[in-house]
Backbone atoms as SQL, in Angstrom:
CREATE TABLE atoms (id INTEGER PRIMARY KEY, chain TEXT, resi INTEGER, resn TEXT, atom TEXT, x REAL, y REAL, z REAL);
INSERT INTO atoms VALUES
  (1, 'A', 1, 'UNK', 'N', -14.124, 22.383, -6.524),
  (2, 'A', 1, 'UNK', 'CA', -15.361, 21.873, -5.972),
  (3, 'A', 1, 'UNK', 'C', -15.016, 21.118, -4.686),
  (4, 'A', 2, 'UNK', 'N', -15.674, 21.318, -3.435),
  (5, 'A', 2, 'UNK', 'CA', -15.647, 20.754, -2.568),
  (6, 'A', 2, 'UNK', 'C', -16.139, 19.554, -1.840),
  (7, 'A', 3, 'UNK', 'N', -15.516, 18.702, -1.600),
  (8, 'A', 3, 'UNK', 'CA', -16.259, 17.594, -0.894),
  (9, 'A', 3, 'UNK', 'C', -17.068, 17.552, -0.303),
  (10, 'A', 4, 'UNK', 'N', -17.478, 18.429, 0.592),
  (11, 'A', 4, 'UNK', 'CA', -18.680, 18.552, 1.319),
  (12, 'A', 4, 'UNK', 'C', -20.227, 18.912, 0.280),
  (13, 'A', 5, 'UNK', 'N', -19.449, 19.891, -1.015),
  (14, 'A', 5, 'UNK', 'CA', -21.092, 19.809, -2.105),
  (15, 'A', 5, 'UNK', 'C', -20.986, 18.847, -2.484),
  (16, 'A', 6, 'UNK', 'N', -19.621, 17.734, -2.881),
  (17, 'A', 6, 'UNK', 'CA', -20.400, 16.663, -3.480),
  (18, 'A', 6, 'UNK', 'C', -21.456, 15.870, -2.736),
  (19, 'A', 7, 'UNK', 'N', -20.863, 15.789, -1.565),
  (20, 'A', 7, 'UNK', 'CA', -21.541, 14.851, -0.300),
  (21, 'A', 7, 'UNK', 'C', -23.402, 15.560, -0.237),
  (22, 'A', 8, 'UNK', 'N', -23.225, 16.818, 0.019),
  (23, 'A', 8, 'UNK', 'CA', -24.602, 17.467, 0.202),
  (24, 'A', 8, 'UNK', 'C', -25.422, 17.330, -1.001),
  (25, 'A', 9, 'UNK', 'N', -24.902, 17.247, -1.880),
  (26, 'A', 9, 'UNK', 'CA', -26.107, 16.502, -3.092),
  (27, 'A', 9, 'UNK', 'C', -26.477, 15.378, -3.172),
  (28, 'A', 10, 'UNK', 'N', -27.236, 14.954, -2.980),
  (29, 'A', 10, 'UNK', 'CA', -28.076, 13.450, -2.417),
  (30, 'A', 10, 'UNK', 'C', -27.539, 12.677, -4.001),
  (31, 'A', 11, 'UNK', 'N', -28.453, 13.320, -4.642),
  (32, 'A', 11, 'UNK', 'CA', -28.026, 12.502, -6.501),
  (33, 'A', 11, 'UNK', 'C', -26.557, 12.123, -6.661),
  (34, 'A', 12, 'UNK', 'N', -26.215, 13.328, -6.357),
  (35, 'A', 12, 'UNK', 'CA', -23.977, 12.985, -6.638),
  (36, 'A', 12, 'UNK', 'C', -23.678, 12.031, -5.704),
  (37, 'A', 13, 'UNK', 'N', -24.123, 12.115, -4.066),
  (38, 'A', 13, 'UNK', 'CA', -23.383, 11.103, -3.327),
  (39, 'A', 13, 'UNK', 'C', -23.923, 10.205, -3.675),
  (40, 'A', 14, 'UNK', 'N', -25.142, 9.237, -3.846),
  (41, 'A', 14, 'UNK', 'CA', -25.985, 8.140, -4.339),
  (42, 'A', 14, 'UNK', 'C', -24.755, 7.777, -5.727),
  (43, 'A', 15, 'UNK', 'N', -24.740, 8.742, -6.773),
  (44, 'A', 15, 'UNK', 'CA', -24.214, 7.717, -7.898),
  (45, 'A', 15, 'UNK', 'C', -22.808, 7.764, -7.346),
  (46, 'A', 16, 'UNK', 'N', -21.993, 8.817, -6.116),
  (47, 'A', 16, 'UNK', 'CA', -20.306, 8.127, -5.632),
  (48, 'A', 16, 'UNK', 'C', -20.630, 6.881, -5.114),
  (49, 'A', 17, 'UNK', 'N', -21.714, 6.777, -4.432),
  (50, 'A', 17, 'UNK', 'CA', -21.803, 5.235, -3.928),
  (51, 'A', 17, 'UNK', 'C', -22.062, 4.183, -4.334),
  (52, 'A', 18, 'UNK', 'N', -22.670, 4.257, -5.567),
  (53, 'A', 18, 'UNK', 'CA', -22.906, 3.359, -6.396),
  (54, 'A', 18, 'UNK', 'C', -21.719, 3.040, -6.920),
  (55, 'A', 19, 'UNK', 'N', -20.943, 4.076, -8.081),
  (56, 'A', 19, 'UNK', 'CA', -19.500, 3.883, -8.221),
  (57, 'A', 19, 'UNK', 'C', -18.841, 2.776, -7.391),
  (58, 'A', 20, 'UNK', 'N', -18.411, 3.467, -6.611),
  (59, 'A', 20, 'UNK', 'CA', -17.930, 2.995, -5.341),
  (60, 'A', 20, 'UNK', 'C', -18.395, 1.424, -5.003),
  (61, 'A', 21, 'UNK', 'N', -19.092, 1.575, -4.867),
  (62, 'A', 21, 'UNK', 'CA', -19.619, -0.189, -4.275),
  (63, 'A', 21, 'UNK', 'C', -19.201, -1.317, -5.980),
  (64, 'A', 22, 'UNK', 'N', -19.539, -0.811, -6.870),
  (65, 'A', 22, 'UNK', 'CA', -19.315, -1.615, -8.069),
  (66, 'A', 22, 'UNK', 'C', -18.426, -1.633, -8.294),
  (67, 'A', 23, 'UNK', 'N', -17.210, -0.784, -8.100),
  (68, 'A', 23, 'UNK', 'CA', -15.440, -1.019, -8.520),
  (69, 'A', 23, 'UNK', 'C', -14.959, -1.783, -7.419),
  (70, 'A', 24, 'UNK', 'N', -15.700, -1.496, -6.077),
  (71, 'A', 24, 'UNK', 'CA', -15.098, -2.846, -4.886),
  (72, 'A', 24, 'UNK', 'C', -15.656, -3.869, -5.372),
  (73, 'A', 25, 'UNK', 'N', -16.824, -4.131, -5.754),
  (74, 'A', 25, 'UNK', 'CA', -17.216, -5.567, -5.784),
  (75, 'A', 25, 'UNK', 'C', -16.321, -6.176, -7.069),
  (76, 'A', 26, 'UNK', 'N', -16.453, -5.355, -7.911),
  (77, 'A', 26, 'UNK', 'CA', -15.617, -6.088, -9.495),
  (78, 'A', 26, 'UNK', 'C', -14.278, -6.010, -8.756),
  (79, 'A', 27, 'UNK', 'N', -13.292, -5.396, -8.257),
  (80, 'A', 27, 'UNK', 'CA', -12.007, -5.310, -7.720),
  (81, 'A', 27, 'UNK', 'C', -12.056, -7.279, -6.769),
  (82, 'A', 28, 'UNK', 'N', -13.062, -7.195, -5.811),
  (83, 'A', 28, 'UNK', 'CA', -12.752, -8.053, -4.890),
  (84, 'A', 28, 'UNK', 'C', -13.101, -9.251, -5.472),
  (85, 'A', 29, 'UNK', 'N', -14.098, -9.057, -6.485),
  (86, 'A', 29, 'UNK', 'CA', -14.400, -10.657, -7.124),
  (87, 'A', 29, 'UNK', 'C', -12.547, -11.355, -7.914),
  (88, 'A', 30, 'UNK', 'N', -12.620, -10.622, -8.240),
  (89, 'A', 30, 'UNK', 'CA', -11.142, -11.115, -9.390),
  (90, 'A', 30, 'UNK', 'C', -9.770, -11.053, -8.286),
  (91, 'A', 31, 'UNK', 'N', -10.025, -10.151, -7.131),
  (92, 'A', 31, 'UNK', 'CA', -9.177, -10.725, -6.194),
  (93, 'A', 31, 'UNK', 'C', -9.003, -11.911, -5.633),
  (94, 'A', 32, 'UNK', 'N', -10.110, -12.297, -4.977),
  (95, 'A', 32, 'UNK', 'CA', -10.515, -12.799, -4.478),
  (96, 'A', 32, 'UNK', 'C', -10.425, -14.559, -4.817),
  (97, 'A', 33, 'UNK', 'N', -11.013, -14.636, -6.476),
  (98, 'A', 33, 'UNK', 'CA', -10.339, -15.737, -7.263),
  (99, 'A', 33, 'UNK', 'C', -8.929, -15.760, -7.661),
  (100, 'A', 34, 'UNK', 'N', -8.127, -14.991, -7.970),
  (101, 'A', 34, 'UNK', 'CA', -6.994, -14.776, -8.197),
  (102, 'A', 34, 'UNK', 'C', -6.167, -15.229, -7.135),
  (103, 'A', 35, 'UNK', 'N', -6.571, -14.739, -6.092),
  (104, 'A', 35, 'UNK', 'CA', -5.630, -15.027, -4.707),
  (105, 'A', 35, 'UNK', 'C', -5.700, -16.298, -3.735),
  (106, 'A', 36, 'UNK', 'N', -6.568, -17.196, -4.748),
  (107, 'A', 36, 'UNK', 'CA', -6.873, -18.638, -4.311),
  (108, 'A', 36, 'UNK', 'C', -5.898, -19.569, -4.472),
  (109, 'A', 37, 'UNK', 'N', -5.530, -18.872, -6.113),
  (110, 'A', 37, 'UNK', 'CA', -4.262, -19.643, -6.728),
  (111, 'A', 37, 'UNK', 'C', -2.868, -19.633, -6.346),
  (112, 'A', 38, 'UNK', 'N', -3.294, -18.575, -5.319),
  (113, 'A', 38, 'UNK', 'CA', -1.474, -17.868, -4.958),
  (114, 'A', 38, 'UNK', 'C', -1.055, -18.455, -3.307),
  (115, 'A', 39, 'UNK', 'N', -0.082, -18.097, -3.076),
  (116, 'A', 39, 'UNK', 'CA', 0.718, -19.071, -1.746),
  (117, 'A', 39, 'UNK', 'C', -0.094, -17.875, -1.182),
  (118, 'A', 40, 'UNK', 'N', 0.633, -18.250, 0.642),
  (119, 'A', 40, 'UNK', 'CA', -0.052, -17.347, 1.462),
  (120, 'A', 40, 'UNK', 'C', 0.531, -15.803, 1.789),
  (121, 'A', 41, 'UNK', 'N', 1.469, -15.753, 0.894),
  (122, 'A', 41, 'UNK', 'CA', 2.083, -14.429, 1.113),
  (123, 'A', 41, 'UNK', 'C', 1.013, -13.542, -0.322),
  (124, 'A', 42, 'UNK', 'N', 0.975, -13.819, -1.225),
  (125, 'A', 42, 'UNK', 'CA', 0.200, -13.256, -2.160),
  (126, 'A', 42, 'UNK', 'C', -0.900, -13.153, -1.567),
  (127, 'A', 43, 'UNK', 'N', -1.655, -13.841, -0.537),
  (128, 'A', 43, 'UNK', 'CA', -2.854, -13.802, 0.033),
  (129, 'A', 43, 'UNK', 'C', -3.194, -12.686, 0.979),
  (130, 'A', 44, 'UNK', 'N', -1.736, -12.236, 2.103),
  (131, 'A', 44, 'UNK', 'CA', -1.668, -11.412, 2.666),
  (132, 'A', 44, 'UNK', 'C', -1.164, -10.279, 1.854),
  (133, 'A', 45, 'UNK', 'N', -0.689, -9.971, 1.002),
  (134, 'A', 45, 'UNK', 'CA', -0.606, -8.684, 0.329),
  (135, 'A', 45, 'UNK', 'C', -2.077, -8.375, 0.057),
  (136, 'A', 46, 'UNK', 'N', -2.648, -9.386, -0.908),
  (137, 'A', 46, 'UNK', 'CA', -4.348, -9.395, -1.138),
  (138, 'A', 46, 'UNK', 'C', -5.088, -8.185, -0.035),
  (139, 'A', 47, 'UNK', 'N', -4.873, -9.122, 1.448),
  (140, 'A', 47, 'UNK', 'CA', -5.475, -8.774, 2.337),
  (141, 'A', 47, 'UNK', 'C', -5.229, -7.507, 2.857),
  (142, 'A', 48, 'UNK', 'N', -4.006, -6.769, 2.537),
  (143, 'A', 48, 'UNK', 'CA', -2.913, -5.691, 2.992),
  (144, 'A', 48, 'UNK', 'C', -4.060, -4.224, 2.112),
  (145, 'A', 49, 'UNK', 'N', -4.040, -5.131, 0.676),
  (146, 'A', 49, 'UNK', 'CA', -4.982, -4.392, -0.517),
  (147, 'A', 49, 'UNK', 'C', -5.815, -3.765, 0.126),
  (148, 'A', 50, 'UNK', 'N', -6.950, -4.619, 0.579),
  (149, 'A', 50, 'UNK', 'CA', -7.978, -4.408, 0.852),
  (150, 'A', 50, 'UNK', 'C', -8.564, -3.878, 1.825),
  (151, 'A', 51, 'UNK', 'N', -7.247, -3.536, 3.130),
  (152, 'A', 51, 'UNK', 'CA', -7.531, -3.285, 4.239),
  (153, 'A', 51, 'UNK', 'C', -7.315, -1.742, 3.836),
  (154, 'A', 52, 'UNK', 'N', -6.197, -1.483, 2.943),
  (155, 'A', 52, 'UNK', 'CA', -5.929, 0.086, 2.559),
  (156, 'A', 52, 'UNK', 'C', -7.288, 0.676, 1.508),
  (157, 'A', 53, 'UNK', 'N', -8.157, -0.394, 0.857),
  (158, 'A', 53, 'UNK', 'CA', -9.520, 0.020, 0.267),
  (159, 'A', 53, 'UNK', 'C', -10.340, 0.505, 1.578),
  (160, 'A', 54, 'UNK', 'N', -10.777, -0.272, 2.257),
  (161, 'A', 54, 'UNK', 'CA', -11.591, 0.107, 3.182),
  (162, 'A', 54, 'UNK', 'C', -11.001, 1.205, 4.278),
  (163, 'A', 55, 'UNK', 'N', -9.651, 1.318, 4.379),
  (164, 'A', 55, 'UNK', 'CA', -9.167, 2.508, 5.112),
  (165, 'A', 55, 'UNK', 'C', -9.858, 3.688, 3.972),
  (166, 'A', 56, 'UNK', 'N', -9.501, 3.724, 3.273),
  (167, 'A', 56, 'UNK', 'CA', -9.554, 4.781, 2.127),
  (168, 'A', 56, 'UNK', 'C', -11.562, 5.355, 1.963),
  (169, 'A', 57, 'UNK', 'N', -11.894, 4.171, 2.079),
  (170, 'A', 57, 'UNK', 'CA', -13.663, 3.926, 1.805),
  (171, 'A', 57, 'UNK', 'C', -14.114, 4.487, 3.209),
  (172, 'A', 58, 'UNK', 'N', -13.438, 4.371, 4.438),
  (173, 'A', 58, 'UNK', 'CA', -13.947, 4.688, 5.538),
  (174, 'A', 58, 'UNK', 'C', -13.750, 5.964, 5.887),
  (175, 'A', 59, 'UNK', 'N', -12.275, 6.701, 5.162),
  (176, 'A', 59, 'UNK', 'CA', -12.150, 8.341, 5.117),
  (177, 'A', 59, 'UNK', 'C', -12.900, 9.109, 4.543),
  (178, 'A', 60, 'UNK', 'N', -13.559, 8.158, 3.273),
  (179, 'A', 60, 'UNK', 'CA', -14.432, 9.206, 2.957),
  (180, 'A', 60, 'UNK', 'C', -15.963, 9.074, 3.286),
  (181, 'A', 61, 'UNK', 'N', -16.513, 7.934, 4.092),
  (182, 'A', 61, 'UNK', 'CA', -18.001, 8.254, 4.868),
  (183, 'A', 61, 'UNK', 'C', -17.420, 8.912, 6.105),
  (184, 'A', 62, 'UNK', 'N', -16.227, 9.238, 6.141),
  (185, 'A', 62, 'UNK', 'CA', -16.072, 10.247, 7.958),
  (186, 'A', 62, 'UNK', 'C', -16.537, 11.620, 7.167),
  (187, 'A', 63, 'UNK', 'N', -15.788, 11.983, 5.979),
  (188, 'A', 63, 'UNK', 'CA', -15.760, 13.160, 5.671),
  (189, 'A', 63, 'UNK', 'C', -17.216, 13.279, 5.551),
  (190, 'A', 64, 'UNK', 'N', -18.110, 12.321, 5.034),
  (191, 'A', 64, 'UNK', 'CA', -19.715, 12.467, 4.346),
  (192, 'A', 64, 'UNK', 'C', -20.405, 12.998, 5.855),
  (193, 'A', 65, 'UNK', 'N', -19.727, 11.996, 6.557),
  (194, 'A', 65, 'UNK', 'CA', -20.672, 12.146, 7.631),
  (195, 'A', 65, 'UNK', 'C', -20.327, 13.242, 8.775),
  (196, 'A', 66, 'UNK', 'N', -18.994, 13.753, 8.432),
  (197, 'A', 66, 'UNK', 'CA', -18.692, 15.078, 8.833),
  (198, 'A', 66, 'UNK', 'C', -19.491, 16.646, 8.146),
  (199, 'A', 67, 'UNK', 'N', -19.909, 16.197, 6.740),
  (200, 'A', 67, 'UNK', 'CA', -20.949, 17.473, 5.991),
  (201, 'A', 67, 'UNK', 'C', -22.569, 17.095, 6.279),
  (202, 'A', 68, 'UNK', 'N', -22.562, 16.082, 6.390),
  (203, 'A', 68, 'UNK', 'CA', -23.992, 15.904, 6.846),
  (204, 'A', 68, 'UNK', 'C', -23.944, 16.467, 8.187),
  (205, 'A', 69, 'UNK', 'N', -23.471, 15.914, 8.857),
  (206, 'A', 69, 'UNK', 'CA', -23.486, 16.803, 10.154),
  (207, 'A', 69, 'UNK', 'C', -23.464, 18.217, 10.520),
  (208, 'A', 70, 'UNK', 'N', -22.686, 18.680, 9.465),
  (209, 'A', 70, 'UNK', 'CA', -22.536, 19.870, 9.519),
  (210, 'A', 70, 'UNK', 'C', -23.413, 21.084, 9.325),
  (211, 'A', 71, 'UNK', 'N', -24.529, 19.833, 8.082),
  (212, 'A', 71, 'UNK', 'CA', -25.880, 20.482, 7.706),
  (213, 'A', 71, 'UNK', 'C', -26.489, 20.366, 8.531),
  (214, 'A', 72, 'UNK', 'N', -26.918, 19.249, 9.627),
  (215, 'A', 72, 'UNK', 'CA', -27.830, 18.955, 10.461),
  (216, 'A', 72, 'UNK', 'C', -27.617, 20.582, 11.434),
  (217, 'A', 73, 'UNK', 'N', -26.633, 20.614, 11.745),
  (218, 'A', 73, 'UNK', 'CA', -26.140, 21.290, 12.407),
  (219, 'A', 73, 'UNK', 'C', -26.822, 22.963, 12.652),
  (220, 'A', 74, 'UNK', 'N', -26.143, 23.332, 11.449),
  (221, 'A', 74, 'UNK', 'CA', -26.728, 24.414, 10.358),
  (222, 'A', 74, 'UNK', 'C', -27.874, 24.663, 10.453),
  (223, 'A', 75, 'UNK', 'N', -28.684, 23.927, 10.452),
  (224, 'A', 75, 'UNK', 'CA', -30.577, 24.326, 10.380),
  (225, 'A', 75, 'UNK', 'C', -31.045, 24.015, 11.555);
């Protein structure tokens, strides 16, 4: 199955994004407290985390927004 049908189904991408937004928010809450307690090197790994989440989160709205486009395109 291809990324681009998941993306082109409105229902599937809606509940990836939902997914998605609720495992970052539960991920960053418990980070977030966790990494209060820790020196500043645990803080920057933290931060290292999170920058490779949102790298990762941002490859895949290029790809979304590479099949949407592609549909726009298309018609």
């Amino acid at each position: 199955m291809s990324t681009s049908f998941l993306y082109q189904n409105t229902q599937i991408r809606d509940d990836i994004a939902a997914r998605r937004t609720a495992a970052t928010a539960a991920a960053t809450t418990w980070v977030e407290s966790a990494a209060s307690l820790k020196s500043p090197r645990t803080k920057l790994a933290t931060a290292i985390a999170r920058n490779r989440e949102l790298a990762d989160q941002l490859a895949q709205l290029r790809i979304e927004n590479e099949a949407l486009r592609g549909r726009l395109l298309s018609h």
